[in-house]
KELUM-248247 format. One record per atom (N, C-alpha, C): residue in three letters; x, y, z. Coordinates in steps of 0.1 Angstrom, whole numbers, plus 5000, padded with zeros to 4 digits. Example, Ala and Ser with C-alpha at 12.3 -4.5 7.8 and 13.67 -1.06 7.14 Angstrom:
2
Ala513249435078;Ala512349555078;Ala513249675078;Ser512849785071;Ser513749895071;Ser512950005079;
***
This chain:
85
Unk265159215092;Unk263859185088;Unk263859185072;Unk263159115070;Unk262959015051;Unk262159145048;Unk261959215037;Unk261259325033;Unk260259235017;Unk259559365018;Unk258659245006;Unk259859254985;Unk260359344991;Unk261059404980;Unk262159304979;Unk262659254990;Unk264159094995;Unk263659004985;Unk262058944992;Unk261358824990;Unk261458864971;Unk260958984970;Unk260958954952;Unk261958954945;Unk263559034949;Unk264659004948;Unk265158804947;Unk265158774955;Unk265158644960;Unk264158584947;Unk262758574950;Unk262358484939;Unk262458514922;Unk262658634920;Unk263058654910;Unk263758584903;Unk265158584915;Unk266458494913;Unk266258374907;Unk265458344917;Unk265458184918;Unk264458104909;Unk263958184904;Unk262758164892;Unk263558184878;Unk264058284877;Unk265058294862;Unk266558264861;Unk267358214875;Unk268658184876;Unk269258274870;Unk268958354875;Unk269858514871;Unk269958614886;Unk270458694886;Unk271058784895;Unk270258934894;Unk269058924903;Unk268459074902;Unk268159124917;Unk269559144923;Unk269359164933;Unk270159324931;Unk270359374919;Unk269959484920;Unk268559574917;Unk267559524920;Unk266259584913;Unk266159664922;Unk265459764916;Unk264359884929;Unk262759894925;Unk262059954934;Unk260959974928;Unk260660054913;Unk262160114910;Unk261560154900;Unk261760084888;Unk262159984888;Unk262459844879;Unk261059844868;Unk260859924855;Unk260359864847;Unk260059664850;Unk258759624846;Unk259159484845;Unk258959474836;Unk258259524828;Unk258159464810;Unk259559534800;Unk259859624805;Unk261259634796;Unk262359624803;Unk262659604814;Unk263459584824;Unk264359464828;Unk263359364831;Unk263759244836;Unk263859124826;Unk263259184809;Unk263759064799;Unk263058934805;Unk261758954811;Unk261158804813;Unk259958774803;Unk259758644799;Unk258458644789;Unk257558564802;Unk256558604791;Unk255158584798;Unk255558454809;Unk255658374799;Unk255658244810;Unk256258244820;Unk257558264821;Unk258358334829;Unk257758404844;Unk257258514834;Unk256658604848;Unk255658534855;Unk254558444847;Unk253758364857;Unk254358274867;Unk255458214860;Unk256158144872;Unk256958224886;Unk257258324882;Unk257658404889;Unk256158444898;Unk255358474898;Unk254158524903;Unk254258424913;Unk253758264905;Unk253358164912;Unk253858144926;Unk255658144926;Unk256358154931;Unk256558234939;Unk256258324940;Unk255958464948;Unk254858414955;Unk253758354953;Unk252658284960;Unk252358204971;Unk253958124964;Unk254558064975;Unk255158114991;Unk255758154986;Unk256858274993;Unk256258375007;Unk254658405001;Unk254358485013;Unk252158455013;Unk252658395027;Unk251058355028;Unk250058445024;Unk249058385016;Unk247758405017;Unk247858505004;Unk249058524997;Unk248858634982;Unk248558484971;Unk247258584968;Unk246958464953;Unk246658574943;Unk247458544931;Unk246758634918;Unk246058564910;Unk245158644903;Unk244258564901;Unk244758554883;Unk245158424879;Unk245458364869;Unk244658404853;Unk243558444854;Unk242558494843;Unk243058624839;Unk243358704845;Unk243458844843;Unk245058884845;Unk245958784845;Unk247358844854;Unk248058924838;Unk248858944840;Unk249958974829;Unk250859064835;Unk252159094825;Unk253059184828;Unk252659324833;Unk251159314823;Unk250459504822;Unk249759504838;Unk249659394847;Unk249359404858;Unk250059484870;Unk251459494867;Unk252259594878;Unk253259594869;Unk253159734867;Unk254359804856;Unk255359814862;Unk255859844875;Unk257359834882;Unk257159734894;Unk258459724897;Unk258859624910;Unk257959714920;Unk257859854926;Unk256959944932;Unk256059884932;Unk254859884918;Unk253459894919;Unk253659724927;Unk254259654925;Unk254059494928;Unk254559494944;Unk255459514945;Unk255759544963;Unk254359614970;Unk254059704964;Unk252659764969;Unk251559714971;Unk251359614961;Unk250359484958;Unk250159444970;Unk251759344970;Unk251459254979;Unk251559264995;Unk252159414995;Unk251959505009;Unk250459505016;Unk249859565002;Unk248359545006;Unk247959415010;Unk247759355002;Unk247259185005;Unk247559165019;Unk248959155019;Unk249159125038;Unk248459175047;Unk248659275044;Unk248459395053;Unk246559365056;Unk246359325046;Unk244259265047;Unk244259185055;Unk245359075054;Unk245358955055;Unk245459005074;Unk246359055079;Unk246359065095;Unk245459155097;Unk244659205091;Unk243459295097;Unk242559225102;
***
């Protein structure tokens, strides 16, 4: 089974053509992962893609929105988790 932690592994990847399939939850993302802004929104977007029905909301997003790979897996745990309720 695909975990939501794979899915961000994976897009990560595939968003910055780099190799972060060592990350954990405790992955700083603002000093960690070396992504700039634009970067991370593509990365977000992409993540959007990836798993039904998660939308962030574009006015308010930034890096200071989920300080580790954790708080973001947790995010989008929640979301789903709404979404089959």
């Amino acid at each position: 089974m695909t975990t939501t932690l794979d899915i961000i592994r994976t897009t990560l990847s595939e968003v910055a053509n780099a190799d972060f399939s060592s990350i954990t939850p405790a992955t700083d993302i603002a000093n960690d992962l070396d992504l700039d802004s634009i970067l991370f929104v593509h990365f977000l977007l992409a993540l959007e893609e990836k798993v039904p029905g998660l939308e962030f909301n574009q006015e308010t997003l930034s890096e200071v929105s989920f300080t580790t790979i954790g708080t973001l897996v947790t995010h989008v745990d929640n979301v789903t988790a709404s979404m089959a309720a």
